[in-house]
C-alpha positions as a printed NumPy array, in Angstrom:
array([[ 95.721,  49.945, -59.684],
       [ 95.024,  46.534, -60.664],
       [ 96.717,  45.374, -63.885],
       [ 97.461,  41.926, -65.786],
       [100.125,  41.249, -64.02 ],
       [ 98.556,  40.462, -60.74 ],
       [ 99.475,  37.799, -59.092],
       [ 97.642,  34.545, -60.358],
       [ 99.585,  31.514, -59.728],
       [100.077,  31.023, -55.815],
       [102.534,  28.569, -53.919],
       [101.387,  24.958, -54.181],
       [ 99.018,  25.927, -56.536],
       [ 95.087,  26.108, -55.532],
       [ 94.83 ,  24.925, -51.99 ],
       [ 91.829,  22.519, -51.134],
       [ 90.816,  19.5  , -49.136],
       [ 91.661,  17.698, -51.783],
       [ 95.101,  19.06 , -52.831],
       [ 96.054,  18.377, -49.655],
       [ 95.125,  14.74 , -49.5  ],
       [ 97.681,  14.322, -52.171],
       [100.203,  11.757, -52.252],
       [103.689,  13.382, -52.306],
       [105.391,  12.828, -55.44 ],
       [108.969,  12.276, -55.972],
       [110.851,  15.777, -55.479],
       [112.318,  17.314, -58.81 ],
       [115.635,  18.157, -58.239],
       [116.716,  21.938, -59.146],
       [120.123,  22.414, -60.951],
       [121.329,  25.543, -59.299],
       [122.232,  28.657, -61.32 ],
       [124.473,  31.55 , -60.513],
       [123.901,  32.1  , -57.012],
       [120.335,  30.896, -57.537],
       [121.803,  27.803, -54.86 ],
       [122.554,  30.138, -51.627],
       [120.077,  30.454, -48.411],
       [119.507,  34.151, -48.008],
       [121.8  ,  35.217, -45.014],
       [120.19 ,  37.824, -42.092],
       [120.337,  40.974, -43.938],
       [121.198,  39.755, -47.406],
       [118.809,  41.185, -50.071],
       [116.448,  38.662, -51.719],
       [117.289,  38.925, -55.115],
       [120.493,  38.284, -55.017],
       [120.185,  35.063, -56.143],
       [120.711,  35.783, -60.418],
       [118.145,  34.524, -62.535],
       [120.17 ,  31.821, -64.642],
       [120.632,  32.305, -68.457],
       [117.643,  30.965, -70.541],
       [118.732,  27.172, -70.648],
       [118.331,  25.237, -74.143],
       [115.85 ,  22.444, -72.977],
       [112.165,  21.935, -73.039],
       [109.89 ,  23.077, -70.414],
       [108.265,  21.027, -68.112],
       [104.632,  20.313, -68.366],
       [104.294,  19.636, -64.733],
       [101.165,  22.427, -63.763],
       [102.472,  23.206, -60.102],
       [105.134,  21.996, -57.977],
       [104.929,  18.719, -55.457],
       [102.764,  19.457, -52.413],
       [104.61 ,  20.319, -49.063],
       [105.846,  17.316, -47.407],
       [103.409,  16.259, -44.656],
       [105.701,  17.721, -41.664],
       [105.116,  21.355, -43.326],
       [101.192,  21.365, -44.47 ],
       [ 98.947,  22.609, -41.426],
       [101.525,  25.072, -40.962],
       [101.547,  25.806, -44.487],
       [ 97.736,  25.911, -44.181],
       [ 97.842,  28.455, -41.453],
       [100.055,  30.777, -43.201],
       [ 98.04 ,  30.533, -46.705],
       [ 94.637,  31.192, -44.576],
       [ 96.075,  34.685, -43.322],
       [ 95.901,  36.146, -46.718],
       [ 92.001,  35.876, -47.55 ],
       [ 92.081,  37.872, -44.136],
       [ 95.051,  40.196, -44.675],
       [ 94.859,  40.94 , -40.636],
       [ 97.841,  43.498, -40.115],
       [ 99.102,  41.359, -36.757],
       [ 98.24 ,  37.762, -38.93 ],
       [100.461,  39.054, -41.88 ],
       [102.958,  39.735, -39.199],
       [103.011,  35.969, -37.531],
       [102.918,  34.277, -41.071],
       [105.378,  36.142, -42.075],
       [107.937,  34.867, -39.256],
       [105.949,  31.464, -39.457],
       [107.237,  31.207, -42.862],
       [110.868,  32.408, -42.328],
       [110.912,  29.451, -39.89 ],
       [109.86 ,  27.276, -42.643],
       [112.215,  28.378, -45.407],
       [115.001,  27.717, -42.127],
       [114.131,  24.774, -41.644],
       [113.263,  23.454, -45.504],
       [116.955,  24.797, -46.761],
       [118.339,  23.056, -43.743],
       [116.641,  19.684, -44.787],
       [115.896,  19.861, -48.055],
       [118.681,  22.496, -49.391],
       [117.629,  25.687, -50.919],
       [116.951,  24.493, -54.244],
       [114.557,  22.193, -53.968],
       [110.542,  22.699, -55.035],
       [109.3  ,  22.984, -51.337],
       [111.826,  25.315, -50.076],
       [111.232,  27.39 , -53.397],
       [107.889,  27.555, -52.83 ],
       [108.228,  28.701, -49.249],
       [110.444,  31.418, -50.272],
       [107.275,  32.295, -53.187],
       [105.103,  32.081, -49.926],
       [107.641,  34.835, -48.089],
       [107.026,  36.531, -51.424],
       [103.366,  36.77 , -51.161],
       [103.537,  38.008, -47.736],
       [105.697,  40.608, -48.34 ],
       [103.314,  41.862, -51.546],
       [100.198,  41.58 , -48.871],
       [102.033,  43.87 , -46.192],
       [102.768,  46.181, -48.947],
       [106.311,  45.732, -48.741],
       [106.794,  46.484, -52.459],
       [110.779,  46.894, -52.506],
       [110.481,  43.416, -50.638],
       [107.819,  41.36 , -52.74 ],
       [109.975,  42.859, -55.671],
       [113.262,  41.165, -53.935],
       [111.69 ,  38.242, -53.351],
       [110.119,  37.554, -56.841],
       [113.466,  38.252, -58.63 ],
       [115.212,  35.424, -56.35 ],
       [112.319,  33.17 , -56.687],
       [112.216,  33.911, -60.092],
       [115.705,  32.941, -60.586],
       [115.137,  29.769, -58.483],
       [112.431,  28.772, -60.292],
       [113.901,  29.085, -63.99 ],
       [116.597,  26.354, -62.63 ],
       [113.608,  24.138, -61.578],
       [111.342,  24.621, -64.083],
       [113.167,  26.243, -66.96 ],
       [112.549,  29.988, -68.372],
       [109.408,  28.908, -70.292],
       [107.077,  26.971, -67.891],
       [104.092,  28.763, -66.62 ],
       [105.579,  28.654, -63.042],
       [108.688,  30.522, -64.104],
       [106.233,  33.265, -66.07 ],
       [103.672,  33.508, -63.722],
       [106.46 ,  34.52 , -61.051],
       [108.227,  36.955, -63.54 ],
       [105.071,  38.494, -63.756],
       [104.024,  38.515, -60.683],
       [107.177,  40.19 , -60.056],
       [106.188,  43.221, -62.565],
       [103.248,  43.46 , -60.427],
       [105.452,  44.11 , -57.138],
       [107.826,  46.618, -59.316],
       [104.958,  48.525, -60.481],
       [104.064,  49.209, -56.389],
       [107.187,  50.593, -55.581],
       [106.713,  54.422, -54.424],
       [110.528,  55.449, -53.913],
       [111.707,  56.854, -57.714],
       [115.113,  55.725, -56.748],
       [114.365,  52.521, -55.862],
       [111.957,  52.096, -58.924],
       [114.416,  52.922, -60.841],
       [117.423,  50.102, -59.699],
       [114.68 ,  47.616, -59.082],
       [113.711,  48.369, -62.786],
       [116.961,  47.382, -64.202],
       [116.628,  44.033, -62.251],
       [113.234,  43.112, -63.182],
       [114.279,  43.772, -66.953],
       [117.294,  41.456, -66.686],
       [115.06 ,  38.996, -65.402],
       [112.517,  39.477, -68.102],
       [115.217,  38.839, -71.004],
       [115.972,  35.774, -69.501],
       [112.335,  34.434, -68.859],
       [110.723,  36.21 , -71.859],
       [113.501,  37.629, -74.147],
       [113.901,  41.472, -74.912],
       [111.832,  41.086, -77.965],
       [108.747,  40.201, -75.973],
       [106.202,  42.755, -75.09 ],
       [106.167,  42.466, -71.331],
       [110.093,  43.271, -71.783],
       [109.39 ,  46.029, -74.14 ],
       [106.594,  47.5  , -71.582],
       [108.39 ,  47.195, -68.227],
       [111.614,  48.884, -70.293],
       [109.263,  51.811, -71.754],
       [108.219,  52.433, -68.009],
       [111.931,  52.075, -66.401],
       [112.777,  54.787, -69.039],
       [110.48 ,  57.256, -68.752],
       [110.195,  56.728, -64.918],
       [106.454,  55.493, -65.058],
       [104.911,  55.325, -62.039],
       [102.545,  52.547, -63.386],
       [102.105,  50.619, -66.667],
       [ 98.827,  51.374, -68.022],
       [ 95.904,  48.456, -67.867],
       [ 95.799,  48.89 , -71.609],
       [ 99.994,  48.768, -72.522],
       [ 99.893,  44.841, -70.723],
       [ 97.22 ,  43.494, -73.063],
       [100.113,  41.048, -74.547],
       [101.866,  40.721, -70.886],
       [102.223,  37.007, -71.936],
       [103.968,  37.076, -74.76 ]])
């Protein structure tokens, strides 16, 4: 079931001819929260990385993040082109493709920087497009987290990855999974949104009364 919180803000924004031809800007530099600064180890679970408390500063007007650096973009390229396809065995190379990339990203540019978040958003993606639910849901809370350091809790990146993470929640088949996952997406919501917004209120409705989906119209205010 498709509801308002799919996905609608991808990594590196819109790709075209022209986005690529961009000059790279200067990097922003992420201030790491709790945990929100560690490479993911083999086997550790994606969202470990915490989402940071809601910092006191304004956001950042700044649409989407810096384009990859020019070492990273046909490869980048070639993993974004797998997903208008969504070819089982493509899904499968792009998804190693990009673990490569987030290895070699946190090695050079650490693992809070804007490119190597945004490969991690693009091991994200993949994950949601395998239907790898639990995973995409993993993925969104650390990139989430990540993000909220980089951006701060109210810039559209931030939200759009919060809710993009609601979207992977509301996929996830196992009750008992649902269920723990829930409690993680809704600490992750009070720090991006606040428990008095609606999305909060929605996602904490459906954790409580074990919802196996959030009704098209209960996410009419999702963005609020």
């Amino acid at each position: 079931m498709t509801t308002s919180y799919e996905p609608q803000f991808a990594p590196w924004g819109k790709v075209s001819s022209e986005f690529w031809a961009k000059e790279e800007p200067v990097s922003l530099p992420a201030s790491p929260g709790a945990h929100s600064g560690l490479p993911l180890a083999s086997g550790q679970s994606a969202h470990q990385s915490a989402v940071p408390p809601r910092p006191n500063r304004p956001p950042q007007q700044t649409e989407q993040p810096p384009p990859p650096p020019v070492e990273y973009r046909d490869r980048v390229a070639a993993i974004t082109a797998t997903f208008s396809t969504q070819a089982t065995q493509e899904l499968v190379w792009a998804a190693a493709e990009a673990e490569r990339l987030d290895e070699e990203s946190t090695a050079t540019y650490g693992p809070t920087h804007t490119h190597t978040i945004s490969i991690r958003e693009l091991r994200e993606w993949i994950a949601g497009l395998r239907g790898e639910a639990d995973a995409a849901t993993h993925w969104g809370l650390h990139v989430t987290g990540l993000q909220t350091s980089a951006w701060g809790h109210d810039h559209k990146i931030t939200r759009e990855c919060a809710k993009r993470t609601v979207h992977h929640w509301t996929k996830v088949t196992s009750p008992t999974g649902r269920q723990a996952l829930g409690q993680e997406v809704l600490a992750m919501l009070s720090v991006v949104f606040g428990e008095n917004s609606d999305i909060y209120r929605q996602v904490a409705q459906a954790v409580m009364t074990s919802s196996p989906v959030i009704a098209e119209a209960e996410v009419s205010g999702v963005g609020s």
